[in-house]
C-alpha positions in Angstrom: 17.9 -2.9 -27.9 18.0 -6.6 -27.3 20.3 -7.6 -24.0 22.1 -10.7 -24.4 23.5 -10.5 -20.2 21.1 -10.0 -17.7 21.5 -10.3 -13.7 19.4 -11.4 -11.3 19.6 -10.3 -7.7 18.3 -13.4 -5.4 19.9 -12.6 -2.2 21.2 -9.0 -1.1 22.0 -9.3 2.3 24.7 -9.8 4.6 26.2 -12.4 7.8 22.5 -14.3 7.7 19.2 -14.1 6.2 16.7 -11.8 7.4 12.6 -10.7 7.0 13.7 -8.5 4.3 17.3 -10.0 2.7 18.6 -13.5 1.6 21.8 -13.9 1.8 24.4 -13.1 -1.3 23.2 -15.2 -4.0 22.6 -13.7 -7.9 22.4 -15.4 -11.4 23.7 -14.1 -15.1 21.7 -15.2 -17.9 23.6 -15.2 -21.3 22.8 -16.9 -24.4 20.7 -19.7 -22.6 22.7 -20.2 -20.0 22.8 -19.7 -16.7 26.2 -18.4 -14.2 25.4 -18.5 -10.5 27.7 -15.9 -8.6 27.8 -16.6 -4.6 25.4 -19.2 -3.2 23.8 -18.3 0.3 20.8 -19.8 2.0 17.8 -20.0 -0.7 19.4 -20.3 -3.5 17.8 -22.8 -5.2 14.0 -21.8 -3.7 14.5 -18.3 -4.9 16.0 -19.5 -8.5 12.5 -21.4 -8.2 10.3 -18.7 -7.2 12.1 -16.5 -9.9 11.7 -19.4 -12.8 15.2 -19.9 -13.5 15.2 -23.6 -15.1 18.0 -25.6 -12.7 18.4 -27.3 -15.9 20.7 -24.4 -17.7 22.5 -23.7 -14.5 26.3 -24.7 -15.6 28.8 -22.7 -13.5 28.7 -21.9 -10.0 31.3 -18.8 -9.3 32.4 -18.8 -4.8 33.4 -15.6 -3.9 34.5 -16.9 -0.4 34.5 -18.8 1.9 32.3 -17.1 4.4 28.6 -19.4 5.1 26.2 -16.8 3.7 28.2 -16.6 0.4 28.5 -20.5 0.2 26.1 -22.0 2.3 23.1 -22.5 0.0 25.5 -24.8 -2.5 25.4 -28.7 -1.0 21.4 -28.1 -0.6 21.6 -26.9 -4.3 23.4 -29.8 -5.9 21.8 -32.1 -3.8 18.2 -30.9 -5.5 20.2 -31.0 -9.3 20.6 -34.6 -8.8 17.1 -35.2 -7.1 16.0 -33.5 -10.3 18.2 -35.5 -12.6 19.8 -33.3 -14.0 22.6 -34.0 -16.4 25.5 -33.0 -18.0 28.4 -30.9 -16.3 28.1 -28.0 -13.6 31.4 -26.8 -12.8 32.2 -24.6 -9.3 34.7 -22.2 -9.5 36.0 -21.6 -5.6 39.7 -22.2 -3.9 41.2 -25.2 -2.9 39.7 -25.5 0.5 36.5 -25.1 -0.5 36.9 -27.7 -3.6 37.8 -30.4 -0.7 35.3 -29.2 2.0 32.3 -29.4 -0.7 33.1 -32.5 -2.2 33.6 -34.4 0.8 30.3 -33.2 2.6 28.9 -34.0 -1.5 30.4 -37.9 -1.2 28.5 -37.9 2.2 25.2 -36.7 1.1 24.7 -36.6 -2.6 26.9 -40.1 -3.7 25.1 -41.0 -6.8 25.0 -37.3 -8.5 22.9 -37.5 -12.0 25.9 -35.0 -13.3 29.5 -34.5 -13.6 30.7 -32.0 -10.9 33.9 -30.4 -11.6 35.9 -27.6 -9.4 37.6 -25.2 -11.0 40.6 -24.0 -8.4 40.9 -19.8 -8.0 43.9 -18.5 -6.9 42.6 -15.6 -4.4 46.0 -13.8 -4.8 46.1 -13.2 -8.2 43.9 -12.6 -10.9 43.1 -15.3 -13.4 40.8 -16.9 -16.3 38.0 -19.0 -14.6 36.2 -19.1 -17.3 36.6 -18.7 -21.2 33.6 -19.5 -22.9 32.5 -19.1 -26.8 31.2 -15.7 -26.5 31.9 -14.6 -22.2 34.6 -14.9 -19.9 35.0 -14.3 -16.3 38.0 -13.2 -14.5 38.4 -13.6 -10.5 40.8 -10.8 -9.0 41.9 -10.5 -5.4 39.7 -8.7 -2.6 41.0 -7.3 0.6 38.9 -9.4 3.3 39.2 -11.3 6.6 39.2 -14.8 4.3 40.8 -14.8 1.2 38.3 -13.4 -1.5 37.7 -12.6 -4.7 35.6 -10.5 -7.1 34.5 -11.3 -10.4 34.9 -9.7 -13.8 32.2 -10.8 -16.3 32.8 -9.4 -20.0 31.3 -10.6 -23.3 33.7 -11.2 -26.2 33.5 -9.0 -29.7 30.4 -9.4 -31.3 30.4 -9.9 -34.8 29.2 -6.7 -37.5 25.6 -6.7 -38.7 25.1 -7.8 -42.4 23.3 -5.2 -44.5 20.8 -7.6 -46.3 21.1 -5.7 -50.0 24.2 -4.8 -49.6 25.3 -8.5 -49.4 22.0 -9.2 -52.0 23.4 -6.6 -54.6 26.9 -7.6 -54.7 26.4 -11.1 -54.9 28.7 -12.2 -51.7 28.1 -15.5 -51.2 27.0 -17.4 -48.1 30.7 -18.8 -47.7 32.1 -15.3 -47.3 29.2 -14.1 -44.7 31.2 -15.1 -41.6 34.4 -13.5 -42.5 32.5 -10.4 -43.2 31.0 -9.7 -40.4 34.4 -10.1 -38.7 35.1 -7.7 -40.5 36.8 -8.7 -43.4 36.4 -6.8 -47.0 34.8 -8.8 -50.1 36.4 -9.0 -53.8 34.2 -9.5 -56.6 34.3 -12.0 -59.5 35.8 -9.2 -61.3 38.6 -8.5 -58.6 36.8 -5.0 -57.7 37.5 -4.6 -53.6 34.1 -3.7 -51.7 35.2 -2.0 -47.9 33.4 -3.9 -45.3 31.7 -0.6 -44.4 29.7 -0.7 -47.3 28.6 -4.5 -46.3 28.1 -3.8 -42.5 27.6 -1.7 -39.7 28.8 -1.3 -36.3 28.2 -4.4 -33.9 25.9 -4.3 -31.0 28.6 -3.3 -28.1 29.8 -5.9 -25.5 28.4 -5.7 -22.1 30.5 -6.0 -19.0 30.1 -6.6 -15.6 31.8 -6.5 -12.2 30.7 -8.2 -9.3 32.9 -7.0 -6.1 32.1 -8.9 -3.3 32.7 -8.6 0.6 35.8 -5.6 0.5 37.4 -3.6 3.1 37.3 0.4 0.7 40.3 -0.2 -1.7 40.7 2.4 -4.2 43.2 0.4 -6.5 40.0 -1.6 -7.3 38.7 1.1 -9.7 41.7 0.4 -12.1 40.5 -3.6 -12.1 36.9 -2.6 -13.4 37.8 0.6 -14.8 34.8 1.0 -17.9 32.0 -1.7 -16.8 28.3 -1.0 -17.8 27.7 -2.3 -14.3 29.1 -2.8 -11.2 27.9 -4.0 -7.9 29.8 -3.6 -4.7 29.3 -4.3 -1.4 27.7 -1.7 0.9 27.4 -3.1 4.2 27.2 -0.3 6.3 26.5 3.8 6.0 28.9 6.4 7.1 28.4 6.3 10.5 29.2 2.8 10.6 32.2 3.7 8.7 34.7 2.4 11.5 33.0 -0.9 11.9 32.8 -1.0 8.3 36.9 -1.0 8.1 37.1 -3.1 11.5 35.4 -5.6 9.6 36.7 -5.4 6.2 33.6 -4.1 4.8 32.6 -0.9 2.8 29.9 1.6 3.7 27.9 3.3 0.2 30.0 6.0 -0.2 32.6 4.1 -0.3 31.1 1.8 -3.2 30.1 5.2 -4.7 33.6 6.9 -4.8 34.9 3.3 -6.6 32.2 3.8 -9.0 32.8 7.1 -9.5 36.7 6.7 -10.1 36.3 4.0 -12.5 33.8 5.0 -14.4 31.0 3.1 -14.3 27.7 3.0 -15.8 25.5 2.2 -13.0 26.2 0.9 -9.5 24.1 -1.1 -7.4 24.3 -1.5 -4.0 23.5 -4.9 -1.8 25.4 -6.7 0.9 22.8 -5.0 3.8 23.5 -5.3 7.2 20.2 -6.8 8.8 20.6 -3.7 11.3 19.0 -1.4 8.6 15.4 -1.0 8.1 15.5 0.1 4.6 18.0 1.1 2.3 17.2 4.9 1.7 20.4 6.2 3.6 22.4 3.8 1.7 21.3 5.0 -1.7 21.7 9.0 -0.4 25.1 8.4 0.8 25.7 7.0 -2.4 23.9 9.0 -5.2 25.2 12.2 -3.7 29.0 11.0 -5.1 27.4 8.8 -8.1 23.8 9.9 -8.6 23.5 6.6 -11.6 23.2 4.3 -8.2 20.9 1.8 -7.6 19.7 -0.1 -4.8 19.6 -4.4 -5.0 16.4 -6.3 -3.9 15.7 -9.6 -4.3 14.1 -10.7 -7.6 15.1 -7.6 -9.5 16.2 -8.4 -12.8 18.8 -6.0 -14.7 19.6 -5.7 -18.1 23.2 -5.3 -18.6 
């Protein structure tokens, strides 16, 4: 099956960058273009060593204002504009962070080669941020020490797949194709009515994913992404970490498991590391032993969606 959404992890980890993690940086790619969630330290280097053209990068999507979820973002646009790029790239973040980017952006980066918009999220409520021709992406609030939010990424309907002699035999005309694959029933020269079942079948099926960033465990979140074909949730810490976990508004892999397991998921993936681990196996234990379809993030892992 051909996947029109696919993710790409660049940074998994958590606070700072480590020998093994970048911080939280990944990249959807739909339809030719490209949606950056988070930007930590890298981001642009590992879009690089991954060979994600800078040139179809349009939206920027801030999850918070913490440094390794933001960080990476004036060194970014600065190299858009080195590269002269054009067009328009659009961040989505809050208020503050609008007026804290652009004014360190006037300082460094004056004479952009692109029009830089902000998009302002309200991190108490959820909203739009973006409603494209065929994907939007809603933000919903997050429980964290900063305001925060998570994103919900869903393609719109697709249309119905023409059945070539079907169309060929009763002589629908190119006019009508559109309107029959959205569904629509066809009516000969002779007034006979031809079902659109007989002219179509099913369309491919929507993907959908979640993308819930830096959480204290909140159970209420399952009802938000209730259904996605993926979700990826923090999982700083394991369970015996489970108290520093809530201290700091963080979320141990169990915890990411039972909200995958409650909303009914797909798949799950794991990322947001603490640097104190040395691997990820008792992350993915912890986790697969409530939701077994669990997954581990690393960078440059690319996931159909």
């Amino acid at each position: 099956m051909q996947h029109d959404l696919k993710l790409n992890i660049l940074g998994c980890g958590s606070a700072t960058p480590s020998r093994r993690h970048l911080p939280a940086c990944q990249v959807l790619e739909h339809n030719g273009q490209l949606l950056m969630i988070d930007c930590g330290e890298g981001a642009q280097r590992s879009m690089m060593m991954h060979g994600l053209p800078f040139t179809r990068l349009r939206h920027i999507f801030i999850s918070h204002l913490h440094g390794d979820h933001c960080l990476g973002l004036p060194g970014l646009l600065s190299t858009l504009s080195l590269h002269q790029m054009g067009g328009t790239l659009t961040v989505h973040t809050f208020a503050d962070g609008a007026e804290i980017f652009q004014k360190i952006l006037d300082f460094f980066c004056r004479e952009r080669t692109f029009n830089l918009e902000f998009n302002i999220l309200d991190p108490n409520s959820r909203q739009i941020a973006l409603d494209g021709k065929s994907l939007t992406v809603e933000s919903f609030p997050m429980h964290h020490r900063v305001p925060t939010v998570g994103f919900l990424v869903r393609e719109k309907p697709k249309p119905r797949h023409i059945i070539a002699d079907a169309i060929k035999f009763f002589n629908v005309p190119v006019s009508q194709i559109k309107s029959i694959k959205d569904g629509a029933d066809f009516t000969t020269a002779d007034g006979r009515i031809i079902e659109n079942c007989r002219l179509t079948t099913d369309p491919t099926p929507s993907a959908s994913y979640a993308y819930c960033s830096d959480t204290l465990f909140d159970r209420s979140l399952a009802d938000v992404v209730h259904g996605v074909d993926v979700l990826y949730h923090e999982a700083t810490y394991t369970d015996e970490s489970a108290a520093k976990a809530r201290d700091r508004f963080h979320s141990t892999a169990s915890q990411a498991a039972q909200i995958a397991r409650k909303a009914q998921v797909g798949r799950l993936i794991l990322g947001h590391y603490s640097k104190a681990y040395k691997d990820e196996l008792q992350h993915l234990a912890e986790a697969r032993a409530i939701f077994p379809n669990t997954i581990a993030a690393v960078e440059g892992m690319k996931i159909e969606i």
